[in-house]
Structures are given as structure tokens and as C-alpha cells.
N, C-alpha and C positions, 0 to 999 in steps of 0.2 A: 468466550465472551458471550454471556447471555443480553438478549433486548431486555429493555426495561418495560415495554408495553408490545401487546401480540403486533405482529404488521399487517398492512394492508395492504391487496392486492388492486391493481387497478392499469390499465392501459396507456402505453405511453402515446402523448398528444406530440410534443416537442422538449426541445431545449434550446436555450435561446439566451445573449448575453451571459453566457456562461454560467451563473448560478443560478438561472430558473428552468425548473421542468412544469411541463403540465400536465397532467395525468386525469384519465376519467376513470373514477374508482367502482366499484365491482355497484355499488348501490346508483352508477349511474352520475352522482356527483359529480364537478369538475373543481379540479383543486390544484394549485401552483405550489410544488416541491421545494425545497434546496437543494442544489447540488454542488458537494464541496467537491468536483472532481474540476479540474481548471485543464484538463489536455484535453485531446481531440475527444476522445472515446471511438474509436474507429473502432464501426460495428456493431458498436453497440447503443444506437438512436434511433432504429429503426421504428417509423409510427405502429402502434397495434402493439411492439413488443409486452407482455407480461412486466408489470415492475412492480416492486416492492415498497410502500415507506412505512417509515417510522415517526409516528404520531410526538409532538414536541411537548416535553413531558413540563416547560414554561408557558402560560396560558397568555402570559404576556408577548409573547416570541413573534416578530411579525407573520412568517412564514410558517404556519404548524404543521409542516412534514418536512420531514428531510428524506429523501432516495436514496433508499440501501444496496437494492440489486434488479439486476437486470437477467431474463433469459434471453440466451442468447447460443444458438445452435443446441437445443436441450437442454441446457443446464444454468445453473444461477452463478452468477457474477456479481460479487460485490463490486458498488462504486463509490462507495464513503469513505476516502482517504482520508478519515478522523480516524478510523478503528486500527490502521495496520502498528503503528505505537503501543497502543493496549492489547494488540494479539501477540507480539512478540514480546511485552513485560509480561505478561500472563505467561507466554512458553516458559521464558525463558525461570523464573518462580517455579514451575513443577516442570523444570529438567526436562523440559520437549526438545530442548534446543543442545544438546551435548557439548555441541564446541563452546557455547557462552556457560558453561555450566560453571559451579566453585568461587561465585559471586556472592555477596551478603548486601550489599547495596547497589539498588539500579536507581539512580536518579536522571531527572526530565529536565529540557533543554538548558542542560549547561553549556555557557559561554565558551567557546574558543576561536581558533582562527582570526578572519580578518571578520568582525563584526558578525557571526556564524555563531549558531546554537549548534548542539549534537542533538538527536533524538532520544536518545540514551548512555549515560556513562556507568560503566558496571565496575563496582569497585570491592574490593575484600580487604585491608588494611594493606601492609607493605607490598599484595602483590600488586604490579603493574593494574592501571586501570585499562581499561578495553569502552575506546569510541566509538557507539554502534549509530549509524546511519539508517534509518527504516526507507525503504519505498515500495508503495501500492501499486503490482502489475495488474492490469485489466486485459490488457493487448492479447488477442491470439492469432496469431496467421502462420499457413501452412503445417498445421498440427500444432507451433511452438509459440510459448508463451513468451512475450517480448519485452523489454522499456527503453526508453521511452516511448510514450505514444504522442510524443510533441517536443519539440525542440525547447532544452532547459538548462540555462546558463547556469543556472544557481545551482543543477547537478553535479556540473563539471567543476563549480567551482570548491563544492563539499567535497569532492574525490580527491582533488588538488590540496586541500587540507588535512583532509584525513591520510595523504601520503607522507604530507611532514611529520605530525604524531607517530609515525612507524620511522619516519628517516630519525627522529630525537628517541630511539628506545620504546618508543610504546606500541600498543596494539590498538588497531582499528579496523570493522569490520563492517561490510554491506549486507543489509537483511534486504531483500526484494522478495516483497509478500503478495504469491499470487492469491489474489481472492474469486479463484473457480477452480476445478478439479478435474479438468480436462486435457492436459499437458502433463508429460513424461520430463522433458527439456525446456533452459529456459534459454533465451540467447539478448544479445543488445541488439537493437533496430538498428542497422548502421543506415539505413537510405534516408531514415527519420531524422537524427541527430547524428550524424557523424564525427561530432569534436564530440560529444558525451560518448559515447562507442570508444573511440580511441582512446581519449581520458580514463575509463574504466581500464580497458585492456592495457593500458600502460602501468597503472597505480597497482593494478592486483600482480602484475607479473613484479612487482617490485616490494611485495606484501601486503600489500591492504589485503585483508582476505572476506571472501565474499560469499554467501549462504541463500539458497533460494526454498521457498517454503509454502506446499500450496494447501489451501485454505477446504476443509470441509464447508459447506453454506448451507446453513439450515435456515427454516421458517425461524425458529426461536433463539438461534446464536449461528454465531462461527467460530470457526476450531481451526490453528496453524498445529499441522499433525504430518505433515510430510515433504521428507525434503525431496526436492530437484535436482537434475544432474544440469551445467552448465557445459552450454553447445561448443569446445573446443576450437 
């Protein structure tokens, strides 16, 4: 996934009501961000940190940046939970992703469950379809990359659906896309959400199967290029 326009660097000020950052940019500027990340981000709000945005390519847009990524212990950190969707249709289209491989159609938030979209439904004619769930890791503590980083009922309750689609025949799968490249391991935050921790580790031991994929981060794109091993 390439940017649409180069990024700008510039100094993180704060974040604040959840979707505004404020950043003072490399020319000195000061400039109020978007930020589509809604969890804590623990760790990563540190004032002075290095941040990245991306210029709003609508001139009408109230907000004309949105915040991509963050340094954070040396290395870049995506935080634009818009992109982890479009970096796993993009793998999954040139075969990065083997286990979702032998698909002809991936289509976007189709209906199911109680009132629930899917993030993606991978379809190839009579075979079974496969219900992929995307979520954007940021979180890293103690070496290992984590999720939740905030307590999210509407995870638990995606997991919980996606375990019927496997109890009625079909297949449904968890992509957890870390966007930094500084973990081996990814594990569930149990002290954070402990009903999403349990819910996951219930539904996967009963098939939901689940995939972790951390993200190269570049100045000019990002790349899901390597899988994780999950913390037993």
C-alpha cells in the first residue's frame, strides 16, 4: 500500500477527545491531525514523539491531515486503523497470505450475524466462503506485540459470530495486523480486556482460525510481509 501524497514529519503536541492530534510540523507550523485510532494507544502519545501525517487529498475535508505513524522505541508504528483492510486485500491478491490463498473474490463489509459486517468475505464459487475479520495491533509490552489496547465489546462480539459461521460449516478467520516490525510474538492482553482474551481463546480452540502479520513501514507505504507466531 503506497501513500497517495509524500508525508510529513512533525512533533507530537497531544491527542485529545479521541480523534484530534496536534502536531508541530518540521516548518514549525502547528496543525490538528485525525486520528482514526479510538483505543488507548498506550505508549505511544508521548509529547515530542516523531509523527507522521498524511496530507487530506479533499481540500474540502475539515481536518487536512490524518496520522499515520508514530516512533516509538526506534521504529515506526502505524496508527491509521483505515489501512489494516486494504493491507490484507492487497496480501491476500498477490498470495502473501497462503492460508487465505485460492480465492477469486474478496468483497467488503458484508452483512452477517446480529446486525455485524465482516471486514472481508473471500469467495471462489461452490468452495466454502471464508469470514475474515481484520484488526490493527499497535500495542507492544514486554517484547510482545498485543490486542487489545482497550477494552472492546464489539470484539468479543465479532468472535462470537464468527464462531457460528464455523459451528454451521464454514470458515472464519482473525487477521491481527501489527503495524511495526519489532515483535517476534503476538499474544491477547488479558489484564486489558479479559472477556475479549477469553472469547478469542475459546472460539480459536473451537476453529475460528487466526493469523498475525507484521507490517514493514515505510516513509512512502506499508507492506504486510510477515507472519507471527501466537503466544501459547
Amino acid at each position: 500500500m503506497k501513500f497517495a501524497k509524500p508525508l510529513l514529519s512533525g512533533r507530537l503536541i497531544k491527542r485529545y477527545k479521541r480523534f484530534l492530534t496536534d502536531v508541530i510540523l518540521e516548518t514549525g507550523e502547528e496543525v490538528t491531525a485525525h486520528c482514526t485510532s479510538t483505543g488507548a494507544m498506550l505508549g505511544l502519545l508521548n509529547p515530542g514523539a516523531q509523527v507522521w501525517l498524511s496530507p487530506a487529498s479533499n481540500p474540502d475535508r475539515k481536518l487536512k491531515y490524518t496520522w499515520e505513524m508514530v516512533e516509538s522505541d526506534g521504529v515506526k508504528v502505524g496508527v491509521n486503523t483505515a489501512h489494516p483492510n486494504d493491507l490484507v486485500a492487497e496480501a491476500i491478491t498477490d498470495n502473501i497470505i497462503p492460508e487465505l490463498m485460492d480465492y477469486t473474490t474478496v468483497r467488503r463489509e458484508v452483512k452477517y450475524g446480529q446486525n455485524s459486517r465482516i471486514d472481508l468475505l473471500l469467495e471462489n464459487g461452490p468452495k466454502p466462503s471464508c469470514y475474515v475479520e481484520v484488526k490493527n495491533v499497535h500495542l507492544r509490552r514486554h517484547g510482545l506485540a498485543e490486542f487489545p489496547d482497550a477494552v472492546t465489546e464489539r470484539g468479543a462480539k465479532h468472535l462470537r459470530e464468527m464462531l457460528e459461521i464455523v459451528k454451521q460449516g464454514g470458515r472464519a478467520a482473525m487477521v491481527y495486523v501489527v503495524q511495526r516490525d519489532d515483535c517476534e510474538v503476538f499474544d491477547l492482553a488479558h489484564d486489558i480486556d479479559p472477556v475479549y482474551a477469553q472469547t478469542a481463546a475459546a472460539v480459536f480452540a473451537e476453529g475460528v482460525e487466526a493469523y498475525v502479520y507484521a507490517c514493514d513501514m515505510q516513509d512512502d507505504g506499508i507492506t504486510l510481509y510477515r507472519r507471527m507466531r501466537l503466544k501459547k
